[in-house]
N, C-alpha and C positions, 0 to 999 in steps of 0.2 A: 483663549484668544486674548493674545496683550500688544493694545495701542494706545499710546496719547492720545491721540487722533479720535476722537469720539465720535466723530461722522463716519469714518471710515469703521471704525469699529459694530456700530449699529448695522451701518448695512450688510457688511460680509457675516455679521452672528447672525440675522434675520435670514440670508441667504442660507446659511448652513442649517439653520432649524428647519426651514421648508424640505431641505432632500433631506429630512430624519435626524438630522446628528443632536444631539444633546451637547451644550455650548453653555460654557459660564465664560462672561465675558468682562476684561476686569484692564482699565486704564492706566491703572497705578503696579509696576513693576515690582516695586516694594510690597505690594499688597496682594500679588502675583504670587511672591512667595511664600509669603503666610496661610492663601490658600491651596497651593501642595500639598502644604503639611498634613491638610483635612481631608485631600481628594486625591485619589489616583486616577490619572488619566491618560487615553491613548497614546495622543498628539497636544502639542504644544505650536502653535502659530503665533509667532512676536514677531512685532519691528524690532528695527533694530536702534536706529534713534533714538532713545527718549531720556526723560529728564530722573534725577535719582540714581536710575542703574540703568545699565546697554543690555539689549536684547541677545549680544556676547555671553556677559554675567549671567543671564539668566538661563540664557542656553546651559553653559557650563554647572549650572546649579540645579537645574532638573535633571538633566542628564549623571549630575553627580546622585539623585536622589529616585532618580527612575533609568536604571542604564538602560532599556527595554522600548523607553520612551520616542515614538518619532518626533521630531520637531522638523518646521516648517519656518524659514525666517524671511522676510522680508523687508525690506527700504526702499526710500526714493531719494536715495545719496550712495548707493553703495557703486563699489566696486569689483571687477574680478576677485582684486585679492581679498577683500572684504566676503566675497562666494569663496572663494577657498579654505578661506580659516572657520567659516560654518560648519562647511563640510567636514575639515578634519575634525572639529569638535565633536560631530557624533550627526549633524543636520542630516534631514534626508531631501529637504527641495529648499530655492532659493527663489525668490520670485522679487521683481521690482515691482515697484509702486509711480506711478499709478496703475491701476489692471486696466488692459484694453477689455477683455470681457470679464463680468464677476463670475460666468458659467466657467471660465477657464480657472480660474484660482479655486472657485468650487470644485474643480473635476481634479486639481494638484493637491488637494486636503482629502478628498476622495478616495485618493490612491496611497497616502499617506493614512491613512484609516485601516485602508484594503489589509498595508505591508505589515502591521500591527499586528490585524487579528491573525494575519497567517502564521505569522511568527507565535502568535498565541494558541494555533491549531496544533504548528508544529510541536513544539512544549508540551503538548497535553501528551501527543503520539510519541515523545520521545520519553517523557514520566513512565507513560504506558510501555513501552518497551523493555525499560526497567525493572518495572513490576511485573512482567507477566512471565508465565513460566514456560522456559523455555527447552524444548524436549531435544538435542542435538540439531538446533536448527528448525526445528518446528517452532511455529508462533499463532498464537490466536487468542481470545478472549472469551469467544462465542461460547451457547453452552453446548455445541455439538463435541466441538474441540476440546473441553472441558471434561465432558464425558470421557474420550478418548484419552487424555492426559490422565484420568483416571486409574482406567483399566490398567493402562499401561507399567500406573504405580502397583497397581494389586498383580499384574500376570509376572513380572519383572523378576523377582524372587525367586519364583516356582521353575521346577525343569517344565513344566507344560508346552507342549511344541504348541505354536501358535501360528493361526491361517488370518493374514490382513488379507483384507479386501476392496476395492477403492479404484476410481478409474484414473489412466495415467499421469502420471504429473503431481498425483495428492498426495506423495510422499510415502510412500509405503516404506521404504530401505532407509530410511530417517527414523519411523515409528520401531524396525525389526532392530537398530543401533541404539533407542534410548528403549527398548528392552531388555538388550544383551547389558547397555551400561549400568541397569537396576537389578543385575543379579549376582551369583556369587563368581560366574564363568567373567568378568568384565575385565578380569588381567588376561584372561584367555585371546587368541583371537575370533576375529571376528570375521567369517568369507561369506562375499557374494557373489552371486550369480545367476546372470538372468541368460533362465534356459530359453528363450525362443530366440537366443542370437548361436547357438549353437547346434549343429547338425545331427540325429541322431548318435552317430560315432564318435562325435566329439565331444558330446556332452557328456555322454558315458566314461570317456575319459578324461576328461576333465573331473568327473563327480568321484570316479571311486577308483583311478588311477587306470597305468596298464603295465602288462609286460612285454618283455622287448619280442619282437617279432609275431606281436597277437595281432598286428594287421600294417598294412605298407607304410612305411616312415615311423614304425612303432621300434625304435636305433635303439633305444636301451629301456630300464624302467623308469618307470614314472608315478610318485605317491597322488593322488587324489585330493579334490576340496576336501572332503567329507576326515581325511586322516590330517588334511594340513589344520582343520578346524578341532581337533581333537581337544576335547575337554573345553570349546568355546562354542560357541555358535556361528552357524551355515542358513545363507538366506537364499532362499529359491525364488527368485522373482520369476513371475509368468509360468508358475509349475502348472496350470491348466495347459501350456501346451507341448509338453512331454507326450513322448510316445507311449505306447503298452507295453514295449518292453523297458521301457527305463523308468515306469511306474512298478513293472515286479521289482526291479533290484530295489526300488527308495523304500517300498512296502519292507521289504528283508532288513532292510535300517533300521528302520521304525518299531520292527518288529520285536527283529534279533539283536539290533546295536553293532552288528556287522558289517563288512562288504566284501567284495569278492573283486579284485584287478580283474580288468578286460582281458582275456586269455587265461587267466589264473582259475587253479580248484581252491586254493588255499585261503581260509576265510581270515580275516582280520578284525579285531574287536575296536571299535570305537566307540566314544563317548562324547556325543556330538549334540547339540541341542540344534534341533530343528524349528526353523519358523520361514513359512510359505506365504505366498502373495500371488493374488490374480485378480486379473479384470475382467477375467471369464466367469460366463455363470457354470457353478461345477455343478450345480443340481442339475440342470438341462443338460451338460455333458455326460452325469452319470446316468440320466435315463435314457440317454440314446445310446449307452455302451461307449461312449469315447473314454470316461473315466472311471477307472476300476472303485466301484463302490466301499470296497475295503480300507483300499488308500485313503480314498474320501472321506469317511469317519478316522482314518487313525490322523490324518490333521486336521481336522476340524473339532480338537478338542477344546482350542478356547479361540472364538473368532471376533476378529479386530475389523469393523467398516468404518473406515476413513470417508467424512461428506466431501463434494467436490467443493468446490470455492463457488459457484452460484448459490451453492443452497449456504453458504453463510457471509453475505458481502459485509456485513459487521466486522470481520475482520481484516478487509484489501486494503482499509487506509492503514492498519501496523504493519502488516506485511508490505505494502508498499514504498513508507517510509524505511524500515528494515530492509531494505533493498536497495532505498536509495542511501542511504548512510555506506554501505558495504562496497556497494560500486564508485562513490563518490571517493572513498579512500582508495580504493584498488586502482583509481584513475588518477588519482592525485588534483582533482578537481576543486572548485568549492561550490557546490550545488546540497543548496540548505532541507529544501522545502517544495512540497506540490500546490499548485495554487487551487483554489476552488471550484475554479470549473475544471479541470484536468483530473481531481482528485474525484468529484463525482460523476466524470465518465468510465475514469478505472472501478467504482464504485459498481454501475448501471452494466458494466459489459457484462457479457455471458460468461466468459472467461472456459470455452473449451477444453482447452489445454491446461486447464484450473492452474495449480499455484507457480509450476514452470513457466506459464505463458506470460503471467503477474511478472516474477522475476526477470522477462525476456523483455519484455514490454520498459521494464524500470529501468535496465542494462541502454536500451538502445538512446532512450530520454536524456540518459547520463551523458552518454555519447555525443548525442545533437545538442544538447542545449547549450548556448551562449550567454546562458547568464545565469544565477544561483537559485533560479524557481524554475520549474518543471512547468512549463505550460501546454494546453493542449496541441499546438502546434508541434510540442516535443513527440508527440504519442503515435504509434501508427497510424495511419492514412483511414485504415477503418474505424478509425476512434470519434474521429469528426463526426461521422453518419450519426454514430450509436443513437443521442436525442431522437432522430427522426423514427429510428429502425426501434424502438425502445419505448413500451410505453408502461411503464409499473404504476400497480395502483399504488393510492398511497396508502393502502395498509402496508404494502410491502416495502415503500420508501421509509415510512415510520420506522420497521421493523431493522430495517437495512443501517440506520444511524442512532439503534439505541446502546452499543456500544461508546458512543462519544457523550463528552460531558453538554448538558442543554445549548448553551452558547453555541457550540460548534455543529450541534447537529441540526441546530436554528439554521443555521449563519449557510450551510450545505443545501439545506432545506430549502428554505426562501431564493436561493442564488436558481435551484431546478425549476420552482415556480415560475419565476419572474422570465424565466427565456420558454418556457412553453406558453404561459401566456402571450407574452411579447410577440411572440412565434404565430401562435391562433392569429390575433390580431391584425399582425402583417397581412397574412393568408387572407384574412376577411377584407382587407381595405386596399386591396392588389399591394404591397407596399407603401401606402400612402401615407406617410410619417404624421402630417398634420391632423390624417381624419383616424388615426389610428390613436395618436395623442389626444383629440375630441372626446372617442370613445371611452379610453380609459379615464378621462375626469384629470389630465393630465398638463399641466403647462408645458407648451411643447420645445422647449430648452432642457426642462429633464424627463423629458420623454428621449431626446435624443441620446442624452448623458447616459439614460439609464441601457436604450440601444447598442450603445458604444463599449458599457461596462460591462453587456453580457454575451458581445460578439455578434450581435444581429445588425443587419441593415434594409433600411427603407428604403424606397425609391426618394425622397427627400422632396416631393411637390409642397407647395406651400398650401393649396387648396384643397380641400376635401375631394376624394374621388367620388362623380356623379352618381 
């Protein structure tokens, strides 16, 4: 904080230590800049006025030595164009002097704090992006994912036909592509095919070809996945719901390394590497007879379980950001970053439709939002609820942010306290902003401030409810 102003200076540092901030507060512009040199800081708050050097100069001098840095400028002489050339410098808010309230320039450094750290959450998540290893689109950090990225590197080599398993949306046909891409078949192709969108007869022919006239619109011949994937690999998404007879032919695969065209006697030798996928349980299928036991063991020789995205919210803010980078280019937009509360409801959701529903959710945010942060206003309509509908212990909220560095999983942490508390509060004092500010030991200016910053509202009575 740099004013000549020494009265003025006292009281807005004083103000700013009571809502929390740590404040070195220094009159002399000249001596402003000698301690930069010693201190990195968030925000930067000058007049502009003063004697020695202008609050201009000094702008341009932090900014030259912190680009990252918000600055905050204000006078009781300025002009538009004097707020203009702030701004282009690099300023993020412009305030006159005198303030009609000190709660309102508190709440404009507030928010100039706010923009800081998110930009410093974002940074972390986009480092982390960086570094983590990235499987054809897959992304994570957790160690479930870890695990997985593992195997993946060990089965990847091997011809070992392999069975994913994982419920929809977790990426299965992502996991069976950075398999085929860790093997020697990876110039080969690569075909997929998810049998429960196709009819018995057509799957059939689809999987191992036909000949012309083996059945109505069957006009000439037709080669198969299984021959077009010849010397690559073939993914069977949803092979738990194949019929019994288009379980003997894939068994004859599996077995013999052949197939036989739909209408055809004549067998054909392929060299096909199999890797299968479901979100059925195939043990329960094979002890009621729906699945041919045999089958069952010749793919289930090395099996891949993919967690859903509840069981690891450690990784929704990379994936989230990774979503938002991807869509924000594909739109040509500039939407940077998710802000904190928005980022810990994507966090807290169940996420159903696990990491598709992530991505749908990031897609639509991208879409609505009118400015370069994702807020929760941006999020689906059921997103708002989550807080109420939502209650994690906080072992599991602990758990949920120890992928992030301390700072940020603080900064996430404290922001879910303060609106559930907040929240109780309300509820216990019908809304009564002043007996609710009482209770918490609270002055009730940043009682209101702090209402404001986390989207709650009081009924705004000035006297305690009886």
């Amino acid at each position: 904080m740099v004013d000549d102003d020494r009265l003025v200076l006292r009281a807005v540092s004083e103000s700013l230590n009571r809502d929390g901030f740590e404040v070195v507060s220094v009159s002399d512009p000249i001596e402003a800049l000698t301690v930069a040199k010693d201190t990195s800081f968030d925000v930067l708050v000058s007049d502009i006025k003063m004697p020695n050097l202008s609050g201009i100069d000094l702008l341009k001098a932090f900014k030259a030595a912190q680009p990252d840095l918000e600055v905050v400028m204000m006078s009781g002489h300025g002009t538009i164009e004097t707020a203009v050339e702030c701004m282009k410098l690099g300023a993020y808010d412009y305030l006159s002097k005198p303030f009609e309230r000190l709660d309102d320039f508190c709440l404009r450094v507030t928010r100039a704090v706010e923009r800081r750290a998110l930009k410093k959450r974002t940074a972390v998540l986009e480092d982390a992006l960086v570094a983590v290893k990235e499987y054809e689109g897959m992304i994570g950090q957790s160690s479930q994912m870890a695990a997985v990225f593992k195997l993946v590197d060990q089965v990847g080599p091997t011809t070992a036909t392999v069975l994913i398993r994982g419920e929809s949306g977790t990426g299965k046909e992502l996991v069976a592509k950075a398999i085929h891409y860790r093997s020697p078949r990876k110039s080969k192709p690569f075909v997929a095919v998810n049998c429960s969108a196709l009819t018995e007869t057509l799957l059939e022919s689809e999987l191992f070809g036909h000949v012309k006239g083996s059945f109505t619109g069957a006009v000439g011949n037709k080669r198969g996945l299984f021959e077009a994937a010849d010397e690559g690999t073939i993914f069977l998404d949803e092979i738990g719901d194949i019929s019994a007879a288009t379980q003997v032919r894939l068994l004859r695969v599996l077995q013999e390394g052949e197939i036989k065209r739909v209408g055809s006697t004549d067998a054909i030798s392929v060299d096909t590497r199999v890797i299968a996928a479901t979100n059925v349980d195939l043990e329960k299928a094979r002890a009621e007879g729906r699945f041919r036991e045999d089958l069952y063991y010749r793919l289930n020789v090395i099996t891949l379980s993919l967690p859903p995205l509840r069981d690891r919210p450690g990784d929704v803010p990379l994936l989230a950001q990774h979503f938002l980078k991807v869509f924000a280019e594909k739109m040509g937009k500039r939407v940077t970053s998710i802000n904190g509360d928005a980022m810990q409801l994507l966090v807290q959701n169940k996420w159903v439709g696990n990491v598709r529903e992530l991505e749908n959710a990031i897609e639509r945010a991208v879409v609505l939002t009118q400015g370069e942060i994702i807020t929760p206003d941006d999020l689906p309509p059921h997103f708002k609820e989550a807080p109420k509908g939502i209650s994690p212990s906080a072992d599991a909220e602990v758990f949920s942010l120890t992928h992030l560095p301390f700072a940020q999983a603080k900064a996430l942490a404290v922001g879910a306290f303060e609106r559930r508390y907040l929240s109780a509060l309300l509820d216990k004092t019908a809304g009564n902003i002043t007996a609710a500010a009482l209770a918490a030991g609270m002055d009730r200016s940043n009682f209101r401030r702090l209402l404001k910053d986390t989207g709650l509202r009081g009924s705004g009575a000035e006297e305690p409810a009886p």
